[in-house]
BALUM-561315 format. One record per residue: x, y, z of N, C-alpha, C in turn. Coordinates in steps of 0.02 Angstrom, whole numbers, plus 50000, padded with zeros to 5 digits. Layout:
N
XYZXYZXYZ/...
% end
This chain:
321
468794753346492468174756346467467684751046444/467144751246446466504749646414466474746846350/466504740246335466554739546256465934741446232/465744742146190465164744846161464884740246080/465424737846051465304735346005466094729145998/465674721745986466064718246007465984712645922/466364713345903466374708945829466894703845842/466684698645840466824690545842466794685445785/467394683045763467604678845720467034680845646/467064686045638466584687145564466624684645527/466044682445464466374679045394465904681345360/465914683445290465694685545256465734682845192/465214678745150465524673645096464704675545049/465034679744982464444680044939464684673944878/464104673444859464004666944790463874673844730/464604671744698464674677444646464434671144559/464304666844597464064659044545463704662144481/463894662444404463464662644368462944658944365/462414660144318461744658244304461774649144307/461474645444327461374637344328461474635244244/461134637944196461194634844122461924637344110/462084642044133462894644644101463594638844147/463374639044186463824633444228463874626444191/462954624644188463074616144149463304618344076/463354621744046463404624943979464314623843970/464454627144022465414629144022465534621544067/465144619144101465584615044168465914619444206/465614622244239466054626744294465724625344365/465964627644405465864623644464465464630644501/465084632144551464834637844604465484640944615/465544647844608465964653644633465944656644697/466214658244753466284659644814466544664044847/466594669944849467004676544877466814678044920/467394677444992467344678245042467854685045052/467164688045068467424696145089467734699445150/467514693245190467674693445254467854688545294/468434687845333468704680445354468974682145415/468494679445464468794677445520468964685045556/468654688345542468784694745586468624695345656/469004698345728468874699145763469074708745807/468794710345843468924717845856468264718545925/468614723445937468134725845990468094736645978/467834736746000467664744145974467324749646064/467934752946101467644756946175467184762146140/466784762946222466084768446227466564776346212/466434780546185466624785246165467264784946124/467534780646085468134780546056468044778445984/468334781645935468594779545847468974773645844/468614767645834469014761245785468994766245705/469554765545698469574765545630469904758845570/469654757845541469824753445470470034755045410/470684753245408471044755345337471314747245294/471344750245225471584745145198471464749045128/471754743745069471624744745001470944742844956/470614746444930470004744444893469914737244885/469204734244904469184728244908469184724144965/469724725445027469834723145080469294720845120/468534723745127468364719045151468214726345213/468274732645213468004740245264467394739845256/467014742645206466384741645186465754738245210/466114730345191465684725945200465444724345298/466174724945319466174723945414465474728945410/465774735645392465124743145414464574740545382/464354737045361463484735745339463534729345385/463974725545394463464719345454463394724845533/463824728145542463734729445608463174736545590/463064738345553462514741045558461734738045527/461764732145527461124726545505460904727345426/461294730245361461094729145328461324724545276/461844720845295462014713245298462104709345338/462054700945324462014698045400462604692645388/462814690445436463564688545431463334680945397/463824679045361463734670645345464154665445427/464444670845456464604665545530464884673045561/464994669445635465394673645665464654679545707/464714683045747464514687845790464764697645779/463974697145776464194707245796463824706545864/463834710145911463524711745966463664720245981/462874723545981463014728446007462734730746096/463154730046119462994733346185462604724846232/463104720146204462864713046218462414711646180/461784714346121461324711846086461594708246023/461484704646011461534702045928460814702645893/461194707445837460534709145795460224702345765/460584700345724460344693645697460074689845715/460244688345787460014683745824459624684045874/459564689345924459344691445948458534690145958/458094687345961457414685245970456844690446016/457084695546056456764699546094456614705546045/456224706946015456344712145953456284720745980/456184720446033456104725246066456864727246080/457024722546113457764725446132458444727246041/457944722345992458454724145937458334731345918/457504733045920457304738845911457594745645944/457834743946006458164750146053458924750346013/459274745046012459854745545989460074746345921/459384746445874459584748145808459424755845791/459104758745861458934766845840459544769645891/460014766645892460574769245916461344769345895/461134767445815461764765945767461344769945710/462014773545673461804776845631462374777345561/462184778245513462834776845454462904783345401/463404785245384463684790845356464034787745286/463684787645249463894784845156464584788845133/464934787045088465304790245060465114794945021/464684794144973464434801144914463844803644946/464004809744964463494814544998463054816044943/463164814744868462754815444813462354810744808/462534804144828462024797844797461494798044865/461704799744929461524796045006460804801145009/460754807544991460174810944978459714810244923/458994809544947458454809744898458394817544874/458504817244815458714823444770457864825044768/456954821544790456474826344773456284825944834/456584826744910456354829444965456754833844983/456414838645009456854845045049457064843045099/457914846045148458284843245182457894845445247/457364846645282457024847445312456744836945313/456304834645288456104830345291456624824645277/457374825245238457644821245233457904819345302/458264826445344458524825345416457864819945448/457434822845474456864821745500456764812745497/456464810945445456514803445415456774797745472/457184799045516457364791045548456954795445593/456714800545638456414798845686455674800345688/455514801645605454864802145578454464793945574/455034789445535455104782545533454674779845588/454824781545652454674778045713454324784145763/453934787445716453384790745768453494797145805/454074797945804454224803645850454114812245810/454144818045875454164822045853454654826845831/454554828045766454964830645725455104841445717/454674841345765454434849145772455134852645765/455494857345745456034862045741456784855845746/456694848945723457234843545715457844848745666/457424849045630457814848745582458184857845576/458104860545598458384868545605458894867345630/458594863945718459164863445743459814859545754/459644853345710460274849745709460674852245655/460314858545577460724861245522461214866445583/460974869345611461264874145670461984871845706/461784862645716462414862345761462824857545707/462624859445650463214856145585463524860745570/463434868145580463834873045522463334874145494/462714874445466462164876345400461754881745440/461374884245417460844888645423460044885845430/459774886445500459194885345483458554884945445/458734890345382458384892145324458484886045280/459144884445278459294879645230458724871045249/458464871845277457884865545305457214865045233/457164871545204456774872545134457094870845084/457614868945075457984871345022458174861844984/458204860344927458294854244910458984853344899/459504846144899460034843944895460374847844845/460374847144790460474850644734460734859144743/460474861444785460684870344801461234867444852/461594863544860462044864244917462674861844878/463314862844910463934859444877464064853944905/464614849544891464734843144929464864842644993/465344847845038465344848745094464854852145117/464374855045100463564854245142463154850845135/463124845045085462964838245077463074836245134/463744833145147464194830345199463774831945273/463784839145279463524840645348462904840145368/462264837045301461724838245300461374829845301/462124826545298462114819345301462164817245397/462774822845411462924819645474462364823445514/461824829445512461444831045536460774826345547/460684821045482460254817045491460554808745527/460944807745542461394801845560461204804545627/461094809245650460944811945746460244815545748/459774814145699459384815745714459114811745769/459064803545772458804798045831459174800745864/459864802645881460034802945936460464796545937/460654794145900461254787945918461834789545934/462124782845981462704780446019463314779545978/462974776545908463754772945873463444775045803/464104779045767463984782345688464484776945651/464294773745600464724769245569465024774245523/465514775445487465674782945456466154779645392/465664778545324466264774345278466284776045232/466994782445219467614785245207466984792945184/466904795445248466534799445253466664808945196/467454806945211467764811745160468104810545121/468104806845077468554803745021468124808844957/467774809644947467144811844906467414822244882/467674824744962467744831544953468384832144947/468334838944950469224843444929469354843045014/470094842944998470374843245051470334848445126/470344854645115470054861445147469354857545167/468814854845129468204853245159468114847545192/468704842645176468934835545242468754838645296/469544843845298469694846345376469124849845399/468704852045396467984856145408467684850845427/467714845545388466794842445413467324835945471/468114833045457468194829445518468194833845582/468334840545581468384845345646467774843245670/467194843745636466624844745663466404837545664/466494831545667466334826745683466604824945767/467344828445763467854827245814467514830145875/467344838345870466954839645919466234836645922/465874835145881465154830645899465264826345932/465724821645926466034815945979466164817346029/466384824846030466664827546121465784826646161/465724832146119465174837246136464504830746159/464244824946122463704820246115464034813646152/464694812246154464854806846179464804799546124/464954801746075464874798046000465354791245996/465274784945974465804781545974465614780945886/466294780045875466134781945778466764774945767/466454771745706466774765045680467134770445604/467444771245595467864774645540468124769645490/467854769845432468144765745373468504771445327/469174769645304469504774245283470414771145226/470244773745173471044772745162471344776545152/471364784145182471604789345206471904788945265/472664789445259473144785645340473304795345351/473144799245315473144807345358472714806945371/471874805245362471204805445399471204801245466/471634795645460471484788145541471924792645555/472424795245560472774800245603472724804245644/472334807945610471994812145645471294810545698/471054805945664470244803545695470634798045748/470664792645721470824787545765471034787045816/470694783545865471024780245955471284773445923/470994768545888471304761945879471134760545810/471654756245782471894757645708471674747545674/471154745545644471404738745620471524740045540/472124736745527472374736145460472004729345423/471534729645377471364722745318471564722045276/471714717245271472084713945203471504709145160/471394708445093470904703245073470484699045140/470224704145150469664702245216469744700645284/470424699345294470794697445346471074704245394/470844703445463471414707945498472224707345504/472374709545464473154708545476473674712045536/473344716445551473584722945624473224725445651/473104727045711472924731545752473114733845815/473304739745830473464742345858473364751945887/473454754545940473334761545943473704765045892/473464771545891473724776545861474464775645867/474414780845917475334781845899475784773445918/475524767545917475794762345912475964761945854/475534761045820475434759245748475774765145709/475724770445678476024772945663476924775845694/477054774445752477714773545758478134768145741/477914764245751478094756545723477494751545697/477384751645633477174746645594477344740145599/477164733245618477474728445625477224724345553/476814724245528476714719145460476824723945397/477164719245366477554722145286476924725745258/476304722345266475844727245234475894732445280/475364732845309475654740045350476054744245318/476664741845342477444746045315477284748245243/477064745345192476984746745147476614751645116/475894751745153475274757645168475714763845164/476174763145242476424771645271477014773745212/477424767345174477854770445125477454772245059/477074770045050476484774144981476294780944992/475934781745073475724788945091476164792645093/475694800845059476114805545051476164808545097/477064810745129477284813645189477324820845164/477554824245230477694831545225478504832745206/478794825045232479474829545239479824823245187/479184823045132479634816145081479634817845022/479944824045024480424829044970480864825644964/481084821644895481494819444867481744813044873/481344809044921481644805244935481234796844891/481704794244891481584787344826481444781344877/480584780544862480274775244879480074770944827/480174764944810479714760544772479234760144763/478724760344701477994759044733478044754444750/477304751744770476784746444800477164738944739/477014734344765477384727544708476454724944699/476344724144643475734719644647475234721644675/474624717144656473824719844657473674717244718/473004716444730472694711944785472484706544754/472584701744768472684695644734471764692944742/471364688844676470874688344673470454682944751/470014688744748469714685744841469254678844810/469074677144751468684670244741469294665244739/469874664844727470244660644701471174664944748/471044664744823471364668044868472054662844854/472594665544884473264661944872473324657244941/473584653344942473624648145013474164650545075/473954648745112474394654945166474144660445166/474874665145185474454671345203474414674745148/473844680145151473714681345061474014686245046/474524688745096475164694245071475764692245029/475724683945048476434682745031476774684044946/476414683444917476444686744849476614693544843/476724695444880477024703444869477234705244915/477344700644985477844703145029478814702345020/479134705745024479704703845017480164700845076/479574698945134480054694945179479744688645179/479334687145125478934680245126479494673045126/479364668145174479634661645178479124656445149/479514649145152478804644645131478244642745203/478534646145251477754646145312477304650645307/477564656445272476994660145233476704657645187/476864653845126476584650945075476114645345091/476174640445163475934638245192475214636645243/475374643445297475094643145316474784649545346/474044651845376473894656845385473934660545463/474574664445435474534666345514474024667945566/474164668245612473604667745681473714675445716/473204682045706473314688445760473884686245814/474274686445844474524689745908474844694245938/474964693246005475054699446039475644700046039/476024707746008476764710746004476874717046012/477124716646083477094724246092476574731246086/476114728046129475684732046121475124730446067/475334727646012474894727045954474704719945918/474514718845891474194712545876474144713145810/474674706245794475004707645717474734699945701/474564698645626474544690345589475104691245562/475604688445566476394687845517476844682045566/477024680245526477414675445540478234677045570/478274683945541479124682845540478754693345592/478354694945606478234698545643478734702345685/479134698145720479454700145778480264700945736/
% end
């Protein structure tokens, strides 16, 4: 298939540095948090990458460079062969940036609470000139909402018609690729399954390729064609669906699916999780699991494993196989 979105060796490094007088004041040296290291992925035309990991990891931040509202400190996004950043033809960035669209987590914060959802939908293709004549009825129509509801302000709706009134404006341009980050973490469960149904068929139905950020492993389950696991900014796995969830090859990983709650894990005695995510300014040497992996050696403490290919999937671990 068609790659569609092609992310190359990413890096992502903010200066978390206090104030200049507080540094010469303490003697402290510039602070450095790298959110993102060395990521690579490719993402097919009509298919769910999804991204899981633990708060912090480093989901987030990927979904704002590849949708241009951060720009990488190294490394490549390319959509559809363009690089936004770089890219010098502004015309062609212009086609390819009204063809990505992003879906927030709080359907409460992502709406302007003093415009009616009529003009909020409307807005990206008001932005750039176009006509907006009956936009907005009919994309509430093919969310689940009521055309009436186009008068009506944020505030008269609940969170799962928030939700749908979000993904109605994410298609108002008409885009190719929905960045979607942790689109239902926010609602009740009953209103997950409602608004992923209806994302699932928009993807049939429009031909949608959707980047899924998520640490819900029953949500990538269900949504996901291909699965990358992050660790403190790092890809540590990736692999398909039922790859990945039949056999987990990195201890993190393994660790993820023994935390999540099963159907049929009545009674049965798992350990929690061992340890935090270890601080991303002041990262551990090697791989940055090894502190809480229990198959860690000193080549983990060492050195940082390298993605490769195992069985289908593409694991960083050392003792992998």
């Amino acid at each position: 298939m068609n790659k569609i979105i092609d992310v190359s060796n990413l890096n992502r490094i903010f200066d978390v540095s206090k104030p200049w007088l507080n540094r010469v004041i303490e003697r402290k040296e510039k602070a450095y948090l790298a959110a993102v290291s060395d990521v690579s992925f490719g993402i097919e035309e009509n298919s769910v990458y999804a991204l899981v990991g633990e708060s912090g990891s480093g989901k987030s931040t990927i979904g704002k460079m590849i949708v241009g509202l951060l720009s990488p400190s190294s490394g490549s996004v390319e959509i559809n062969g363009v690089d936004l950043m770089r890219e010098m033809d502004k015309v062609k960035v212009d086609t390819v940036r009204s063809d990505i669209q992003m879906i927030f987590q709080d359907p409460y914060a992502s709406l302007n609470p003093r415009w009616k959802v009529r003009n909020i939908i409307a807005e990206p293709v008001a932005a750039r000139g176009g006509d907006t004549k009956g936009l907005a009825e009919k994309l509430l129509e093919q969310v689940g909402l009521s055309a009436g509801d186009a008068d009506r302000f944020p505030h008269e709706f609940s969170g799962g018609q928030r939700q749908r009134i979000c993904i109605a404006r994410a298609l108002a341009s008409g885009p190719k690729i929905i960045v979607c980050d942790e689109p239902t973490s926010a609602l009740d469960v009953s209103v997950q399954a409602q608004v992923l149904n209806l994302m699932s068929d928009l993807r049939d139905e429009l031909g949608l390729t959707y980047l899924f950020i998520s640490h819900d492993l029953t949500v990538v389950q269900h949504m996901a064609d291909k699965i990358g696991v992050l660790y403190l900014g790092r890809l540590v796995e990736e692999a398909p669906r039922e790859t990945l969830f039949a056999n987990p090859k990195h201890p993190y990983t393994q660790m993820l699916f023994d935390a999540a709650p099963r159907m049929d894990s009545f009674g049965r005695e798992i350990p929690p999780p061992q340890g935090e995510i270890p601080d991303a300014i002041n990262p551990p040497s090697g791989c940055a699991f090894h502190p809480r992996c229990p198959m860690a050696t000193e080549v983990c403490r060492r050195e940082i494993p390298a993605l490769r290919d195992i069985s289908g999937a593409r694991v960083a671990c050392h003792l992998a196989e």
